[in-house]
C-alpha positions as a printed NumPy array, in Angstrom:
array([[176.984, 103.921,  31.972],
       [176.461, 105.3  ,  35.193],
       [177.475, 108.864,  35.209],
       [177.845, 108.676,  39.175],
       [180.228, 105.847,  39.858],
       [183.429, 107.79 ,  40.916],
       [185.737, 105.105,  38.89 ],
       [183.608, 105.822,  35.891],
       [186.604, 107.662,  33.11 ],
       [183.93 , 109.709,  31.445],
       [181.861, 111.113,  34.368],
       [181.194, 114.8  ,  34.585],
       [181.563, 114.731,  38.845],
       [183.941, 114.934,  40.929],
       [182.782, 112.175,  44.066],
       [183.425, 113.255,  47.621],
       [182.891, 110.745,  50.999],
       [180.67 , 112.92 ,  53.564],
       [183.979, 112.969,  55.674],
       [186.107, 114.29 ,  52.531],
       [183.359, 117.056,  51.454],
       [183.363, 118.436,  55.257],
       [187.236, 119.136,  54.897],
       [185.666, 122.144,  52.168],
       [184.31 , 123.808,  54.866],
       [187.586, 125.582,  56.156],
       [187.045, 128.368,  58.507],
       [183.07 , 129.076,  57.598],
       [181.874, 129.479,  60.773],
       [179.   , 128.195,  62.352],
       [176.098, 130.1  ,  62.632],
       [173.321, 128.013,  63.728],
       [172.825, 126.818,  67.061],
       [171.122, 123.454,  68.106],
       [167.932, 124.61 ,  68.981],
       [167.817, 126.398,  65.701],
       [168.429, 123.454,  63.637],
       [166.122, 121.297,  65.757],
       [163.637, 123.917,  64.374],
       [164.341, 124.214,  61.128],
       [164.339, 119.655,  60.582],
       [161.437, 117.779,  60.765],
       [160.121, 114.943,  62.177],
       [160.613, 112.694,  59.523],
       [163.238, 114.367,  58.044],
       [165.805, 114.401,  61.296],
       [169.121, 116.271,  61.009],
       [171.577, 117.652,  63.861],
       [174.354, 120.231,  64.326],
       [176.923, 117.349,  63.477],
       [175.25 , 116.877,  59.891],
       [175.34 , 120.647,  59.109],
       [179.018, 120.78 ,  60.246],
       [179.966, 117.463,  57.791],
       [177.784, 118.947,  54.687],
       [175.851, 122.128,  54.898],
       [179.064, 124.15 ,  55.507],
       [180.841, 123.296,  52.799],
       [177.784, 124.096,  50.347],
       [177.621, 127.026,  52.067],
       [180.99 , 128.278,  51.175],
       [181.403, 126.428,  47.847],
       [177.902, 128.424,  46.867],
       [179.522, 131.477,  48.529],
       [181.729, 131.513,  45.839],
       [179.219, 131.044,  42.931],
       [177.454, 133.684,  44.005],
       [180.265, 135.734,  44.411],
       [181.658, 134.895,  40.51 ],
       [178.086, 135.524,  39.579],
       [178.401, 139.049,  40.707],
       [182.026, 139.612,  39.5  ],
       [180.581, 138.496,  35.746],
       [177.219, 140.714,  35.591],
       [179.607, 143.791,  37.009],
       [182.145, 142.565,  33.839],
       [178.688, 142.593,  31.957],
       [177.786, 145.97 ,  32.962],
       [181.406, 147.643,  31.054],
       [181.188, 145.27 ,  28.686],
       [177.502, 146.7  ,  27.455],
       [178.739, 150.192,  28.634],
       [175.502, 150.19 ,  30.975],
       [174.342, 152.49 ,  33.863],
       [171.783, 151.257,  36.806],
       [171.393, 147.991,  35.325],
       [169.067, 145.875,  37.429],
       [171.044, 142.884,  39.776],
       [169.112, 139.911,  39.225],
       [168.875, 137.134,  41.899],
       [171.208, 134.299,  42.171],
       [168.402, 131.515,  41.954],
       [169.498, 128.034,  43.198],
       [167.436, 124.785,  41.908],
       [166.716, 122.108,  44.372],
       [165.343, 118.437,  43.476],
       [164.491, 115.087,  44.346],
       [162.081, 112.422,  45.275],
       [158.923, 112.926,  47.687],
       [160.114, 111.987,  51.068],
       [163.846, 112.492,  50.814],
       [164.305, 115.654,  52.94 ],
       [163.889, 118.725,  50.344],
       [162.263, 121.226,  52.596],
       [164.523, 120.093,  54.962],
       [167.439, 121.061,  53.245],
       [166.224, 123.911,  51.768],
       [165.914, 125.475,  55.223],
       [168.494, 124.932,  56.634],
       [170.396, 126.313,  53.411],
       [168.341, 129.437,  53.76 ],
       [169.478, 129.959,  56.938],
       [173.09 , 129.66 ,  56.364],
       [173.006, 131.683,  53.045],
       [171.837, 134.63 ,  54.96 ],
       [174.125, 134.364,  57.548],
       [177.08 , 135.138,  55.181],
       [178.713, 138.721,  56.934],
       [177.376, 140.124,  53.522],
       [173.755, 139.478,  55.317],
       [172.091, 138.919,  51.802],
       [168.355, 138.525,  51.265],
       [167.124, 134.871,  50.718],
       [163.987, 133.494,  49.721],
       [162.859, 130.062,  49.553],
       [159.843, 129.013,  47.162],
       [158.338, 125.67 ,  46.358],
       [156.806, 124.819,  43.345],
       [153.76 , 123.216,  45.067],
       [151.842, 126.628,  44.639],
       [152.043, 125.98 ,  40.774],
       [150.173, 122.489,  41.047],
       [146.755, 123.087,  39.565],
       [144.029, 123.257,  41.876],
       [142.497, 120.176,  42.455],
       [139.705, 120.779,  40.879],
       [141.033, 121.58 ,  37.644],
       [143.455, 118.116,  37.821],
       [139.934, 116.461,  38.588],
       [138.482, 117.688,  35.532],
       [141.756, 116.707,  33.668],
       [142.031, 113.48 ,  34.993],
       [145.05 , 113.793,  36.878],
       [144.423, 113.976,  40.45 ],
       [146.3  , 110.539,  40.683],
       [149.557, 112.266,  38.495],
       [149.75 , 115.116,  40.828],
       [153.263, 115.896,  41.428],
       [154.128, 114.243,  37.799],
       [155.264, 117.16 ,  35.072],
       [151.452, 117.623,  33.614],
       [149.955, 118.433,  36.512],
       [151.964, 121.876,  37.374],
       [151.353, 125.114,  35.271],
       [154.424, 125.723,  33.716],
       [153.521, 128.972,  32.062],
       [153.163, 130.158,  35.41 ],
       [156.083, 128.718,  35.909],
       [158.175, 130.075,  34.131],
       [156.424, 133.868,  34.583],
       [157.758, 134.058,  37.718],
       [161.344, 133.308,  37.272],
       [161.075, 135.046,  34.289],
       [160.   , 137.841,  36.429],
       [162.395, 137.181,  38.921],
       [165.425, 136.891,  36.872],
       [164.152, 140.123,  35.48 ],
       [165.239, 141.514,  38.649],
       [161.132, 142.657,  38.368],
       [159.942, 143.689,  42.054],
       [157.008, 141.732,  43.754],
       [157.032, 139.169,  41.72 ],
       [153.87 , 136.77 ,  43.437],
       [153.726, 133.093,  44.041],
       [150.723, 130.892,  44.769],
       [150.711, 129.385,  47.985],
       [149.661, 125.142,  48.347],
       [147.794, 124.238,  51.679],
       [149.332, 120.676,  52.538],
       [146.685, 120.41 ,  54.944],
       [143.877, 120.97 ,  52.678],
       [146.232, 119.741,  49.932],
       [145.167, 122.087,  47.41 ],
       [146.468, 125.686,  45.961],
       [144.903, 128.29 ,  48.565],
       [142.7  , 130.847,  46.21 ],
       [143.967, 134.049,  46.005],
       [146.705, 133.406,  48.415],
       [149.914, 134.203,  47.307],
       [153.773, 135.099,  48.641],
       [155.544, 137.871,  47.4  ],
       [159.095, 137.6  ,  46.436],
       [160.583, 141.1  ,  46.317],
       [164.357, 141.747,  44.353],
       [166.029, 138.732,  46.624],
       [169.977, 138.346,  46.54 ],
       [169.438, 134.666,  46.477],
       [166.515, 132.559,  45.786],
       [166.177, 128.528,  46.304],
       [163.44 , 126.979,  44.267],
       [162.982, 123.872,  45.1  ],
       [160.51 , 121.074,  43.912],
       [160.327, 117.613,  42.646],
       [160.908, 118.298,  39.074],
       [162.371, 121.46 ,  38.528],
       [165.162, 120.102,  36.456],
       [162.799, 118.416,  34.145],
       [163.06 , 119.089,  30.244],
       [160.541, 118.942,  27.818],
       [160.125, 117.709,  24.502],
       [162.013, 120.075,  21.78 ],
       [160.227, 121.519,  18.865],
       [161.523, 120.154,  15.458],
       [161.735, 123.697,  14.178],
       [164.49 , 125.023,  16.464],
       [162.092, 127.515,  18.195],
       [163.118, 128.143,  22.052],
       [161.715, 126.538,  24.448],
       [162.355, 127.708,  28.22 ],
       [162.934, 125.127,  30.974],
       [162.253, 125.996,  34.503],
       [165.825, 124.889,  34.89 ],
       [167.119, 127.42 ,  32.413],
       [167.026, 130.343,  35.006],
       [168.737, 128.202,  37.702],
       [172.734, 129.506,  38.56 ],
       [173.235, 126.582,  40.274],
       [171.059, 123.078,  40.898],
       [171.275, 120.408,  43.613],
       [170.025, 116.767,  43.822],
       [168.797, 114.653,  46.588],
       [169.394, 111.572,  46.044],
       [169.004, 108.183,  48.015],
       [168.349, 104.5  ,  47.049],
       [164.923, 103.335,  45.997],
       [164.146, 101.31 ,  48.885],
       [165.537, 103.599,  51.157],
       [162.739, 106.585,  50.387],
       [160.207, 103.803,  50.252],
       [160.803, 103.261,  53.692],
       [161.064, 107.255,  54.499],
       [157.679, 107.319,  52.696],
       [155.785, 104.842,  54.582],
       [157.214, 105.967,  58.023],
       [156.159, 109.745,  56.732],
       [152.726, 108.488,  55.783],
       [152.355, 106.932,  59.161],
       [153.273, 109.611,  61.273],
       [151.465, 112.118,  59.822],
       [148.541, 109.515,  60.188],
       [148.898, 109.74 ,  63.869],
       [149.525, 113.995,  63.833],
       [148.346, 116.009,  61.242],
       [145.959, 113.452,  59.433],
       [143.763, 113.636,  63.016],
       [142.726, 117.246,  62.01 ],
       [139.372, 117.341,  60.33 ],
       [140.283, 119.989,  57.968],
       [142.943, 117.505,  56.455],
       [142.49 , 116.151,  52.576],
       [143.705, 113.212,  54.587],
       [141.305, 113.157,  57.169],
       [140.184, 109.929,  56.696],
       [143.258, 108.015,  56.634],
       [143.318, 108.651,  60.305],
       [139.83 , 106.755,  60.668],
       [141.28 , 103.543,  59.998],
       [143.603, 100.733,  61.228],
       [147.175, 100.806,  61.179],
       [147.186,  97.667,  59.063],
       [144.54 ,  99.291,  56.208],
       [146.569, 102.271,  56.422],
       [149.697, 101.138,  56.146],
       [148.227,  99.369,  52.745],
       [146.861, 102.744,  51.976],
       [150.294, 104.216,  52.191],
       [152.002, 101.015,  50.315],
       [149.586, 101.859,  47.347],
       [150.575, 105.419,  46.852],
       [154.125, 104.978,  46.581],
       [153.376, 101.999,  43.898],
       [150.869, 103.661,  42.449],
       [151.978, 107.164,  42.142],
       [155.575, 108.5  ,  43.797],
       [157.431, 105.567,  43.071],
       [156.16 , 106.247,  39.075],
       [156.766, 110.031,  39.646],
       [160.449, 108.66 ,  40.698],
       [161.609, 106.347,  38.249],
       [159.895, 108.187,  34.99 ],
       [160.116, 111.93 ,  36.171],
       [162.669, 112.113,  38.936],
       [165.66 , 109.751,  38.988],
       [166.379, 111.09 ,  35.201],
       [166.842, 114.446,  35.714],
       [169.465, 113.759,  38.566],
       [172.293, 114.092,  36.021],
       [171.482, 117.606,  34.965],
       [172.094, 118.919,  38.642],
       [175.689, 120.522,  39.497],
       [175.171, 119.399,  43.154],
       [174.336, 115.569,  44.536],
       [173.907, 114.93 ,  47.855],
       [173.588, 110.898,  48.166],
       [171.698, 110.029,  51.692],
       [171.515, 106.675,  53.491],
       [169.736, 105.878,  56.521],
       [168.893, 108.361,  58.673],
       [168.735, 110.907,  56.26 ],
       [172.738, 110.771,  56.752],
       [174.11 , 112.29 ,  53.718],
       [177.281, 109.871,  52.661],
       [178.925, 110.869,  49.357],
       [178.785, 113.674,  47.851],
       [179.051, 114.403,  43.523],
       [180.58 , 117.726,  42.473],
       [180.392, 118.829,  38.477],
       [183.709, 119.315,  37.146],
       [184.313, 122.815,  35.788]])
């Protein structure tokens, strides 16, 4: 059963057309201009003031009010434990999907917005590519050609700093991942200081693990999420957003000869485009199918793209 399809009796969504979901936007206003959106996309991951006015909006307000029934319930908290200065914690939104299917993107823009409510909270973004293990340590385990796959991220660290975070704990650090070297930087890290609202976003955030048999707790990075999205787009379509990535970066940021992926640049367009074809085979299109696709169902939010990077439909959990 396909929890997705909209005619589906049992299915825990609600399923909104692009042009439906931008109807939810009502009177939020716009407050990014062109040039500012043309900064905040990327090149292989295009999107214009039109696509922000047909989807972002409306995720803007409908997290707007999350946030704000977040707040109502830890205020309702506070009389209901008879507390004093109890600590606000962050609302923390989780944000997944496949390699190549506009995350970052999305998350930026979504940043932007979020901070341009008239309440002018404070929002951080973090990715969990600073919790990869250095290369050198997946070389020693083997698992240089799983990186990005569940084993090769250090979950305890992980889940330390949401715990910290949800702690409402101050300078809480991250590590920060060099895609240029494509490795965790030493010693480099981002600090994260008492946010409002915090989008964490990575390929597998909403992944589970495998439950002990004696009933003992055991904390997903998704547990400390108030509110999850999902990119989502066919197979063949991020194949092709993959390749075209792969190939561009080949002719831009590949040429520099501090890249990991120096050498790709070296060679034809023909061997590299074979290059390319065997790492989504070989590696992101496993990552996808084993790690990826099934945790889609677990996220409150789906945004369903086709070509372009157009988002089309759009599946709401029910309440």
């Amino acid at each position: 059963m396909d929890q997705l399809v909209p005619t589906e009796k049992y299915s825990p969504y609600r399923i909104f057309s692009a042009e439906e979901w931008a109807h939810f936007r009502a009177d939020t206003p716009l407050t990014l201009s062109a040039v500012e959106v043309r900064r905040l996309s990327s090149l292989y991951d295009p999107i214009d003031l039109d696509e922000v006015r047909r989807i972002y909006l409306s995720m803007s307000r409908l997290l707007s009010a999350h946030v704000e029934a977040s707040q109502l319930l830890f205020n309702q908290r506070k009389v209901f434990f008879r507390a004093g200065e109890a600590v606000k914690t962050p609302f923390i939104i989780g944000m997944a999907g496949s390699v190549a299917v506009g995350k970052s993107t999305t998350a930026r823009v979504l940043k932007e917005l979020l901070a341009r409510w008239p309440s002018s909270p404070k929002v951080d973004l973090v990715t969990t590519d600073g919790f990869l293990y250095p290369n050198a340590v997946l070389r020693q385990r083997k698992l240089m050609e799983r990186k990005g796959f569940p084993e090769s991220y250090d979950v305890g660290a992980l889940l330390r700093f949401l715990s910290g975070i949800k702690s409402g704990r101050r300078d809480v650090r991250a590590p920060v991942y060099s895609h240029l070297t494509y490795d965790v930087v030493p010693d480099a890290f981002v600090t994260i200081d008492r946010p409002d609202i915090l989008i964490f976003e990575g390929l597998n955030v909403l992944q589970t693990r495998e439950l002990p048999q004696d009933g003992k707790a055991v904390p997903f990075v998704s547990d400390f999420f108030d509110f999850s999205v999902y990119i989502d787009a066919e197979e063949s379509q991020i194949h092709q957003w993959y390749i075209a990535r792969f190939m561009k970066l080949r002719e831009t940021a590949f040429r520099n000869p501090e890249s990991f992926f120096h050498r790709y640049s070296q060679l034809s367009e023909d061997a590299a485009k074979a290059i390319a074809e065997g790492l989504w085979t070989n590696i992101n299109l496993k990552n996808l199918r084993d790690n990826i696709v099934p945790t889609r169902p677990r996220a409150d939010l789906i945004l369903r793209k086709g070509p372009g990077h157009r988002v089309e439909d759009v599946a709401l959990r029910k309440l």
